[in-house]
N, C-alpha and C positions, 0 to 999 in steps of 0.2 A: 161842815168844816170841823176839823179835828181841836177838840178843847187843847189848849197850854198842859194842862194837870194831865189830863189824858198820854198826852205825847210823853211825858216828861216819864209816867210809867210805863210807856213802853222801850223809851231809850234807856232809862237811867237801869244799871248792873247786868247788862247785855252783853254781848261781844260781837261787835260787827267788824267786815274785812275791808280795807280800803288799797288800794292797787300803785303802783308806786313802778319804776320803770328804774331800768340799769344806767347808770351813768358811765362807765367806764367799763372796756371790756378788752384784757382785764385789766384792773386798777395802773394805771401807769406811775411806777416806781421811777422811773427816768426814763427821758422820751427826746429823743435827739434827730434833726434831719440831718441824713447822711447824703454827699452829692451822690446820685444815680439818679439821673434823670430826671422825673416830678414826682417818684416814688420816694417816699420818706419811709425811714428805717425806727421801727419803735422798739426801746428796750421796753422788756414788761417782767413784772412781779406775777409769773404764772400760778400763784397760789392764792389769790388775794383779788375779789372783788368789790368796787361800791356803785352801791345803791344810794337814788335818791327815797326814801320812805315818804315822804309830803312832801309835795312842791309847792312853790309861792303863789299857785294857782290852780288849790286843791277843791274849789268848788265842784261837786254830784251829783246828779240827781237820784234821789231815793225814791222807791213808791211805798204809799203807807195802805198798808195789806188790810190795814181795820177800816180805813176809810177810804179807800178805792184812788186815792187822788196822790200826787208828784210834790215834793217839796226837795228842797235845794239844799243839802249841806254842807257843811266848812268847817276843817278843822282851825282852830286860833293854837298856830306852832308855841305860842306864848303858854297854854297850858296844858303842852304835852308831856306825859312824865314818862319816861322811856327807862328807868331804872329795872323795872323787870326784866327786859328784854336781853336775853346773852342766847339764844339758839334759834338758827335756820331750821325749818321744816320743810315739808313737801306736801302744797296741796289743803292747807290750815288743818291737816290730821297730825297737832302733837302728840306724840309718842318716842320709844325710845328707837323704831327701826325706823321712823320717816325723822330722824335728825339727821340732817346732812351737812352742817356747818355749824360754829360758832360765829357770834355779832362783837363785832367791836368799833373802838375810836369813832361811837355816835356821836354828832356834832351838827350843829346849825352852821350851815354857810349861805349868804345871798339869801335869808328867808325861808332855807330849805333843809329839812331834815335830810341828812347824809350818814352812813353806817359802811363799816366795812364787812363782810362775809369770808372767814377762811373757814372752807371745804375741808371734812373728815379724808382722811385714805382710801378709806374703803373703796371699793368698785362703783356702788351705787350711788354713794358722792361725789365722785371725779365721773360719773359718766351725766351727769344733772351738770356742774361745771363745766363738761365738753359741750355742753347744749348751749349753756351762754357763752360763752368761747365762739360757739359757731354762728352764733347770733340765731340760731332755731329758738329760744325761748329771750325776752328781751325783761319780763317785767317782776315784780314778788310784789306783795298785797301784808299789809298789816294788822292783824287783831286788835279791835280797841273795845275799852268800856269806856261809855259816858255817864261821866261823873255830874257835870254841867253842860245846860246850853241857854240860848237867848233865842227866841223865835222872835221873826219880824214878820206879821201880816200883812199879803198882799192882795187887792182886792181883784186883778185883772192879770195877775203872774201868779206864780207855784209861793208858800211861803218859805222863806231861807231860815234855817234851824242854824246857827253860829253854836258849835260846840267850843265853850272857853276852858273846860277844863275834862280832860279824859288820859286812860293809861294805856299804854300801846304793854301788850302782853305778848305778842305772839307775831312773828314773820316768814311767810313762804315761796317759796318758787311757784308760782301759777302760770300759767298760758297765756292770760289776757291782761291789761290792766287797764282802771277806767277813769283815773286819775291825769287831765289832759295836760298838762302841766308838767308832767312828770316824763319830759323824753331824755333820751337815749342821747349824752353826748361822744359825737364822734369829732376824733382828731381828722380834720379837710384839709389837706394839702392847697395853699392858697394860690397856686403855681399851675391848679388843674383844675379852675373852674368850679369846682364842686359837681364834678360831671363822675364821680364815682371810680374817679381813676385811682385813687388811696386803695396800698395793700397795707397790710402789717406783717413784720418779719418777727421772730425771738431774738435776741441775741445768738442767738447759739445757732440759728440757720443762718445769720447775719456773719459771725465767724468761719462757719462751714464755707459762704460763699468768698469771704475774701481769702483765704486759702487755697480754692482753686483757682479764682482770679488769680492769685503769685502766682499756682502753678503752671499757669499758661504764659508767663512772662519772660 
């Protein structure tokens, strides 16, 4: 079994990634049901995604690579210092051509770290932002050091490492995430079962179509 002292050098001034899931896609600036049937009509802020970063139920399991064996960790949202944190990357390869966004209006809601993402111009930023748009990629992952933890030994389960105090440096667009806690909120039409019958429209296709709608009148 891995010593306290032991562990604590191998967490403490590291940078490990933890995985976090989109909440809104994209951020709903104002969001209105319009009568058409049990299709609701969303305006949306097409520039402007959020993410949840930690959810209120960010328990992982890690494996410890020196001592062969699983333990359980947890961020405490209480000593997260997220001050560093101002740019989206791709992939946790910071650099100046894998930026694809800036981070902003970070905030704890409900126990859950929440950040907004506005996307560069460029081509390869808006084409990573059509991917969450399309719901083909759903989650980003966080860079952290740990500053602090609290191991709790268990004699018959993995033991839970409680990090109280750590710095979230760095956030990316990834493929997977593994933070279960951390889903995906969609706006459900309460009128359609939750049978998947929800489209979303922009404004601006939502315009287009009441204009032909007049036209036909």
């Amino acid at each position: 079994m891995i010593k306290i002292d032991e562990l604590r050098a191998a967490l403490y001034g590291r940078v490990f990634y933890r995985n976090a899931s989109m909440q809104a896609i994209p951020k709903l600036q104002q969001e209105q049901t319009r009568a058409e049937g049990d299709v609701p009509i969303v305006e949306t802020n097409n520039d402007t995604h959020t993410f949840i970063l930690i959810s209120s139920d960010n328990a992982t399991e890690r494996y410890d690579w020196w001592e062969g064996e699983t333990f359980i960790e947890e961020l405490d949202l209480k000593g997260a210092d997220h001050s560093p944190l101002r740019t989206f990357f791709v992939d946790h390869r910071p650099s100046v051509e894998n930026a694809i966004g800036k981070v902003d209006n970070k905030r704890e809601e409900s126990g859950q770290l929440l950040a907004d993402i506005t996307y560069a111009s460029d081509e390869r930023s808006q084409l990573v932002k059509l991917k969450y748009d399309e719901e083909i990629l759903t989650d980003v992952s966080i860079g952290y050091r740990i500053d602090e933890i609290v191991e709790t030994k268990n004699k018959d389960a993995p033991n839970h490492v409680l990090v109280t105090k750590f710095t979230i440096v760095e956030l990316s667009a990834v493929w997977k995430g593994a933070d279960s806690g951390a889903e995906k909120v969609k706006s459900v039409d309460e009128n359609s079962g939750g049978e998947g019958q929800e489209k979303r429209f922009s404004l601006e296709l939502y315009q287009k179509k009441q204009k032909l709608n007049e036209g036909r009148m």
